[in-house]
N, C-alpha and C positions, 0 to 999 in steps of 0.2 A: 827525682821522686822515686822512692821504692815501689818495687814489685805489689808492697802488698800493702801502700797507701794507690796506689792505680784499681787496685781490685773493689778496695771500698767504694771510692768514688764508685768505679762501674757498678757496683751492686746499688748503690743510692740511687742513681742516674735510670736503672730499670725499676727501682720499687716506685719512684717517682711518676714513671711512664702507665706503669699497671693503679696506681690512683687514680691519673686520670683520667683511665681509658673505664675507670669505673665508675669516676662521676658520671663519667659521660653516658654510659649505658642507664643509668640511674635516669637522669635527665630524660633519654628519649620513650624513659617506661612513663613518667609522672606527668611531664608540661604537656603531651597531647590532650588529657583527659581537662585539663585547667584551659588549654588554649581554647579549644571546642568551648567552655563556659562562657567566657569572655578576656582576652587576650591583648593588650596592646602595648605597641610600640612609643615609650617614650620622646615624645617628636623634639625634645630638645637637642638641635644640633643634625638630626635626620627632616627629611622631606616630606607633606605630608602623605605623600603617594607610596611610601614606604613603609607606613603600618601596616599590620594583619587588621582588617575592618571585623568590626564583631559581627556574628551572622544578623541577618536581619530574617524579620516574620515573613512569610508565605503573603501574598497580598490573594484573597479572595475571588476564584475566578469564575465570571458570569457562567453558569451553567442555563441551555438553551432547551426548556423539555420540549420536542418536537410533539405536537399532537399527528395523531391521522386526522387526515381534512378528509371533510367528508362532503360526496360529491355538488356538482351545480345541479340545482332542482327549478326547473321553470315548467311552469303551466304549459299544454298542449292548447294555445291560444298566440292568434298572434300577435295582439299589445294587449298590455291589462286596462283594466276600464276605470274609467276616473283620476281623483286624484291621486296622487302617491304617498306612501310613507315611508321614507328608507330609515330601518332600526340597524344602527352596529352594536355590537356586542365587544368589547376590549377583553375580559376574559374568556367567550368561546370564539375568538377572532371567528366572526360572522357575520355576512349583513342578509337581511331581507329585505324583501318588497313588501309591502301590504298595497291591493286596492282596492277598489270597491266592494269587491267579494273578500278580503282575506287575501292570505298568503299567496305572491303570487310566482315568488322566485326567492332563490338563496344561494350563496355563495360562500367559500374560504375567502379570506383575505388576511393581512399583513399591516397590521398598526405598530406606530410610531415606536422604537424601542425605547431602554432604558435613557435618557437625557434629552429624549426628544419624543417625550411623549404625544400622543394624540389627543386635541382637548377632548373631554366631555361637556355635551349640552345639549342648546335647540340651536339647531341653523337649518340651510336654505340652500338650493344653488343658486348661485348669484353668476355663474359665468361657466362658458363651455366653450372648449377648445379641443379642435379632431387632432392636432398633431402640435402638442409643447413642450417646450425643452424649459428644463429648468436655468434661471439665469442665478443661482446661487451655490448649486453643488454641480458646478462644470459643466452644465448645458447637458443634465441627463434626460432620455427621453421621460415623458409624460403623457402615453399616447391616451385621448379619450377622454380627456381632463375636465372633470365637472367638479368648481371652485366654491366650497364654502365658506371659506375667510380669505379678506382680502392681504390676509399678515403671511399667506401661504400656505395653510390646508387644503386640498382637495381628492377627492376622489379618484382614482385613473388607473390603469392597466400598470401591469409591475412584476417583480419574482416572486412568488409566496413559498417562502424557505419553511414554511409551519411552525412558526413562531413572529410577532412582533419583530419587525428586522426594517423600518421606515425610519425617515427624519419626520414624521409626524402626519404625512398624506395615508390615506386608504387606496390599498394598493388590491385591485383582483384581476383573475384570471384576462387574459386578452378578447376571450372570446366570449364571455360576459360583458365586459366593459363595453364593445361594441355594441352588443344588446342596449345593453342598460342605459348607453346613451340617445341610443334613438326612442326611449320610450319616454325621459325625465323632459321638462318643461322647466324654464326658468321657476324659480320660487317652491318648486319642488321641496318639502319638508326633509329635514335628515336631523335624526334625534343620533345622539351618542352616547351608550353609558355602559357601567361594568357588568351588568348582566343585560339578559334577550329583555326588552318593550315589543307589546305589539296594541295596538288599537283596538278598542271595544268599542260595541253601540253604546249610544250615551246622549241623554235627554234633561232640560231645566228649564224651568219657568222661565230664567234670564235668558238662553240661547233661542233665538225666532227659530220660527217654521215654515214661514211666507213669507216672502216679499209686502213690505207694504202699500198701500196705495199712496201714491206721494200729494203732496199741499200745494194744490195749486196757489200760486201767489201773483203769479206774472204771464203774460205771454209774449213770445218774441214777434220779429215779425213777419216768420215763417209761421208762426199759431201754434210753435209747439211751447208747451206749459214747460217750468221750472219750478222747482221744489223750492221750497226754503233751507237756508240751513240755519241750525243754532249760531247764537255769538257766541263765536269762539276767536278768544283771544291771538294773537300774532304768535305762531310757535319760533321756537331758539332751534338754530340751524347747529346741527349734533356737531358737525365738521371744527366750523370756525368759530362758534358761540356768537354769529349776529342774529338776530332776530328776521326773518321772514315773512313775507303773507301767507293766508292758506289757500295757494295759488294750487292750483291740478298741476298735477306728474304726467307729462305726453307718455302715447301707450306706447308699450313694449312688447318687443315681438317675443313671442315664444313659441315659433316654429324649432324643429330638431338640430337647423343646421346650426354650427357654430357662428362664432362673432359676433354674435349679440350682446348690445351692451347697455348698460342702464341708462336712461336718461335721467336729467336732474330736472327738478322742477318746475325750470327756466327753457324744458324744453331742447335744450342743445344737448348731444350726446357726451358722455364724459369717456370719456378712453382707458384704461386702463394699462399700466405701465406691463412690458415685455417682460414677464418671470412669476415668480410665484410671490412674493410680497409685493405685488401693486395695488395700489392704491386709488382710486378715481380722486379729483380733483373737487372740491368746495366750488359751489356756484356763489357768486357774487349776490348782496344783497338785494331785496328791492325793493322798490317801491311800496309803499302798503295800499291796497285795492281800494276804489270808494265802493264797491260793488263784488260783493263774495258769490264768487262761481259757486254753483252744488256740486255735488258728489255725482260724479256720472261713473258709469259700468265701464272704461276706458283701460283696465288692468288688475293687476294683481293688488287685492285686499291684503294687509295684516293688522291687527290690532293687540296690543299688550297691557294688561293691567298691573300694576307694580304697588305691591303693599309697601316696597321704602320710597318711592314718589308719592302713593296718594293720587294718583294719576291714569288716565288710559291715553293710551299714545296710538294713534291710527298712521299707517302708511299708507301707499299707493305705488305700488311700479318702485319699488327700493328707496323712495323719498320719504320726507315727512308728511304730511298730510294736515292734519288738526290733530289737539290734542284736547282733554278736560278733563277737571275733577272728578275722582270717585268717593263714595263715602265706603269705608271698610270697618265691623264693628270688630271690638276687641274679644278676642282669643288665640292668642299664637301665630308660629305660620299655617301660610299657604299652602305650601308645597308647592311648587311647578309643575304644571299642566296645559296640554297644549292641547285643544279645542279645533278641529277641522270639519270645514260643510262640504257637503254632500250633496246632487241633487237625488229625489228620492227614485227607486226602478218601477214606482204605481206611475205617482208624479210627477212631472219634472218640475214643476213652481212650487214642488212643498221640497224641503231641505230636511237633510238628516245629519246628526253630527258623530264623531267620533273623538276620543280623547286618550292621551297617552298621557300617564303619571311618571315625572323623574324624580330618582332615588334625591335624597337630601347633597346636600353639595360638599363637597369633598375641603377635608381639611389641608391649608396648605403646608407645604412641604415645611416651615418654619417651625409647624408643631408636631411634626412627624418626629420618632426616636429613633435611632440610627444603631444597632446594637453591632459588635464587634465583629464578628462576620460580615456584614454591611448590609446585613435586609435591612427595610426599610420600616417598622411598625406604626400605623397610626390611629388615631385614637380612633376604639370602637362603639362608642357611646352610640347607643341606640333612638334615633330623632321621631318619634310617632306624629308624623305626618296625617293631616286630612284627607276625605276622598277629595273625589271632584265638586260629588256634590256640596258638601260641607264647605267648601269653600269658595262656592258661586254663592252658598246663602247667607254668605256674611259682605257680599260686595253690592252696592247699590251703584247703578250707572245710572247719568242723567237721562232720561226718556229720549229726548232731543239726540241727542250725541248717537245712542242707539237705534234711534230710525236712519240715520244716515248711513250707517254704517247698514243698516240691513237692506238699504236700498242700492246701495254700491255690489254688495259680494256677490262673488261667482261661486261655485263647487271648486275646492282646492285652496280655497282663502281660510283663515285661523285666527284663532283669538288665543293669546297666552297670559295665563294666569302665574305669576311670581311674589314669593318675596324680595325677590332682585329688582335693582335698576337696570338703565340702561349703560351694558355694558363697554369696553371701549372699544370693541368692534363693530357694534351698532352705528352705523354711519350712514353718509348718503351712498348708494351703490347697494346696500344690503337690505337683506329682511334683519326682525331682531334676533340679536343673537343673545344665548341666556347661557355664561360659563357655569359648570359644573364645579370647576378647580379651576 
């Protein structure tokens, strides 16, 4: 090869190289700006681990607005008088006492967060425990543990981060919660909803005032007289769906100390399972009575009237008790109202009542809108509910039904007005319980 066929070559061989030392600069100015858009590796023949993934979106993260909690406020007394009313609040995570006078204590607390929320509604305590560990999230403590669902809700001592931060219990301060347990009694009311409730005076032609004088019909053969009670039908046992007598609920303690547990109708205690979803056990059927005991003062009263039964359903000590017909005339709902007696501070045989109204019931999550961010939006349809009164004036109870019951109650016992049935917490073991959501 000549001199100056080696020179061409070499000049071809560098203008070649400076090509594509330019594509390649080209390249690294243009594909960043396209790869960033969206970029991928043809997996024909590569791996799929081998792509560039195209970037994915930001996923929405829980922001926690911490409020200032604001401090424990308790009466200069040393237990409140009467019955109780514990009101929570879900948006000023709050709870109070009401008693017989009014407010009588208040606290921060810590409800259920996002996917474990805290229900709203009417409940009760039905169970107290000084020292429980939970048997579902690793045996965490639970100290002070007063149980208003037996699915795992309760009350008790906890962290309060100042923000909803629970699996769904109400969680306060340690040294409230010891308070608070030695003043509550079994069947203790506990209302929950998104804003503050508090109890008003509150008076109706339907709600007594007195004790009545009861119907003599029999005497035993001690000499002491027995009342009558209405025919009232065999009620259906909530638990198992058999049918029952309306046999009395043996009493139930409601001293402060723990361990107390409900008895069933049949008089044998029912135990409750170790953790926080226990359950008490179904009593066996029985026999139907030839001869219906009355209503005697022996524990804790509740009665609930329900515009979707048609119905009032009376308990005793966390059991069924009798149940019967209401007549309700047509106009709308009810609202939810929950009806608590009193004895009076002139009289102690004349009775005063109080009532708390719950906001309308919460729509479930299935018609909630979920917007791209991930709040949660749901419908704000505005529901104009009745008062109390207006909706005592539309329910007729049988006379009968209502002397019994007025000869039974103590101060602390309650009557609840519903569009609701009976819920599927409502069992043997509890008072009724009326979900909100």
């Amino acid at each position: 090869m000549s001199t100056r066929q080696q020179t061409l070559r070499t000049s071809n061989s560098m203008a070649a190289i400076r090509r594509i030392t330019l594509i390649s600069a080209m390249a690294l100015v243009v594909l960043p700006a396209a790869a960033h858009a969206q970029f991928f590796w043809d997996n024909d023949g590569f791996d799929s681990d081998r792509g560039i993934p195209a970037p994915q979106p930001e996923r929405p993260r829980v922001k926690h607005v911490r409020k200032a909690q604001k401090p424990i406020v308790i009466k200069e007394t040393t237990k409140p008088k009467g019955p109780l009313l514990i009101s929570i609040s879900i948006e000023e995570q709050r709870l109070k006492i009401y008693d017989s006078n009014g407010l009588y204590a208040e606290t921060p607390i810590s409800t259920g967060m996002r996917g474990h929320s805290t229900p709203m509604g009417v409940f009760s305590v039905i169970g107290k425990e000084k020292f429980h560990r939970s048997n579902i999230y690793s045996g965490a403590p639970m100290p002070y543990m007063q149980r208003i669902t037996w699915s795992g809700i309760a009350m008790h001592a906890g962290v309060l981060p100042g923000y909803p931060a629970s699996h769904g219990c109400i969680r306060m301060p340690m040294n409230f919660a010891t308070r608070m347990y030695g003043w509550t009694r079994m069947g203790a009311r506990v209302v929950i909803a998104p804003g503050e409730l508090s109890p008003v005076d509150f008076s109706h032609p339907l709600l007594f005032t007195h004790r009545p004088e009861p119907k003599v019909t029999a005497a035993t053969d001690k000499g002491d007289t027995i009342a009558a009670l209405p025919e009232l039908k065999p009620i259906l046992n909530l638990e198992s769906g058999l049918q029952t007598t309306n046999s009395i609920a043996a009493p139930i303690r409601t001293a402060d100390a723990s361990g107390t547990v409900p008895l069933a109708a049949s008089g044998t205690a029912v135990e409750p399972a170790n953790g926080d979803a226990a359950k008490p056990e179904p009593t066996a059927p029985q026999t139907p009575a030839t001869e219906v005991k009355p209503v005697k003062r022996t524990g804790h009263i509740a009665a609930f009237i329900s515009r979707k039964e048609g119905k009032i359903f009376v308990r005793q000590n966390f059991a069924p008790l009798f149940e019967a017909p209401v007549t309700i005339t047509d106009g709308g709902p009810l609202g939810t109202h929950v009806f608590t007696i009193r004895a009076s501070n002139d009289d102690p045989r004349t009775f005063q009542w109080s009532v708390v109204s719950l906001p309308p019931r919460q729509p479930p999550a299935s018609q909630a809108r979920k917007h791209r961010r991930g709040e949660i939006e749901r419908p704000t349809a505005e529901v104009a509910l009745p008062s109390p009164s207006a909706a005592l004036d539309r329910i007729t109870i049988p006379e009968d039904a209502m002397q019994k019951i007025a000869e039974a109650v103590m101060p602390g016992d309650s009557l609840i007005v519903s569009d609701l049935g009976l819920g599927g917490e409502t069992g043997l073991g509890t008072d009724f319980i009326v979900p909100l959501r």
